[in-house]
N, C-alpha and C positions, 0 to 999 in steps of 0.2 A: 681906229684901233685902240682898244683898251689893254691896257696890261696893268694883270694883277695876280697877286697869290703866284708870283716867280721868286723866290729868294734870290741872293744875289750869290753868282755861282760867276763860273768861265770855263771856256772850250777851248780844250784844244782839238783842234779842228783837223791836225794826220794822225788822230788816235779815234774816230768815229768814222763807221763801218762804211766804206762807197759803195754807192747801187749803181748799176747802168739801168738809164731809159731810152725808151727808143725813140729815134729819127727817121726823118726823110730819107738822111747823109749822114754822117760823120758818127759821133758816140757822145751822150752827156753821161755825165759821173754826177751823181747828190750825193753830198756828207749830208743829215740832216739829223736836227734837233727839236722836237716837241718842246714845246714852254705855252701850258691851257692849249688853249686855239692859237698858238702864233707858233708858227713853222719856219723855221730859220735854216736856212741852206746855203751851204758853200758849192757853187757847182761849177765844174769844169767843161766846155765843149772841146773838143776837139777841132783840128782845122779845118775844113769845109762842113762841118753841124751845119742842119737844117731844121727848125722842125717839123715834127709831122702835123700838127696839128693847129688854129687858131686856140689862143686861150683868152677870157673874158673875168679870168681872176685877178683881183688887184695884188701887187706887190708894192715895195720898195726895193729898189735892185740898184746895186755899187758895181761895175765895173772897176776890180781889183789888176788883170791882166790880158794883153788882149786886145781886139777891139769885138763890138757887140753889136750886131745888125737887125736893129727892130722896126719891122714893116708893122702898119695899121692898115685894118679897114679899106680907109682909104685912099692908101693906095703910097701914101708918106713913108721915106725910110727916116731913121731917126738912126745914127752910128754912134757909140758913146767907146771913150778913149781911158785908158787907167784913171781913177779917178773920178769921173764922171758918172752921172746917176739920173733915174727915171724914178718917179712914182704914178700910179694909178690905180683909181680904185676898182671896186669889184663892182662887176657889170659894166662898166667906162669902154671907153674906145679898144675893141678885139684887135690883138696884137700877135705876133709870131717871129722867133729869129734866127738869128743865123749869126755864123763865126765863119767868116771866109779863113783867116789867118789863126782860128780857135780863140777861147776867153775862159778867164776865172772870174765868175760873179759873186757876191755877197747879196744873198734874197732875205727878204724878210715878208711873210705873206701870212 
């Protein structure tokens, strides 16, 4: 990830517009932010969120509230707890998750 040509700015992050996307279950909420090619997202699951789809795009993702249930591939769950974070790059190991109890993440992709 390169970052360049972003001046140096700040968000606040309950004055940018929420989108729902769809699930399997539950409901995700994006805040989201353009800066070039890096897309930065505050995004909420709701409690039982599923999703619907494998995704094979890299991020860096904060588990801010919540906890976050990331299945791989193969077949690995990975749970991360307030605080706690995952990176992987684009193309890397296909991932997919889930919020039993719902989560607020900080994405950065």
């Amino acid at each position: 990830m390169k970052m360049s040509q972003i001046p140096f700015g700040t968000t606040d992050w309950s004055a940018v517009e929420r989108s729902e996307h769809s699930a399997q279950s539950g409901r995700a909420f994006w805040r989201t932010q353009q800066f070039g090619e890096l897309r930065v997202r505050m995004v909420e699951y709701t409690p039982g969120y599923v999703s619907d789809h494998w995704c094979s795009k890299g991020h860096i993702l904060l588990c801010l509230a919540g906890e976050l249930h990331t299945e791989l591939e193969d077949g690995s769950v990975h749970i991360l707890q307030p605080g706690m974070s995952y990176q992987v790059a684009d193309g890397a190991e296909a991932h997919r998750s889930s919020a039993p109890k719902g989560a607020t993440l900080f994405i950065v992709d």
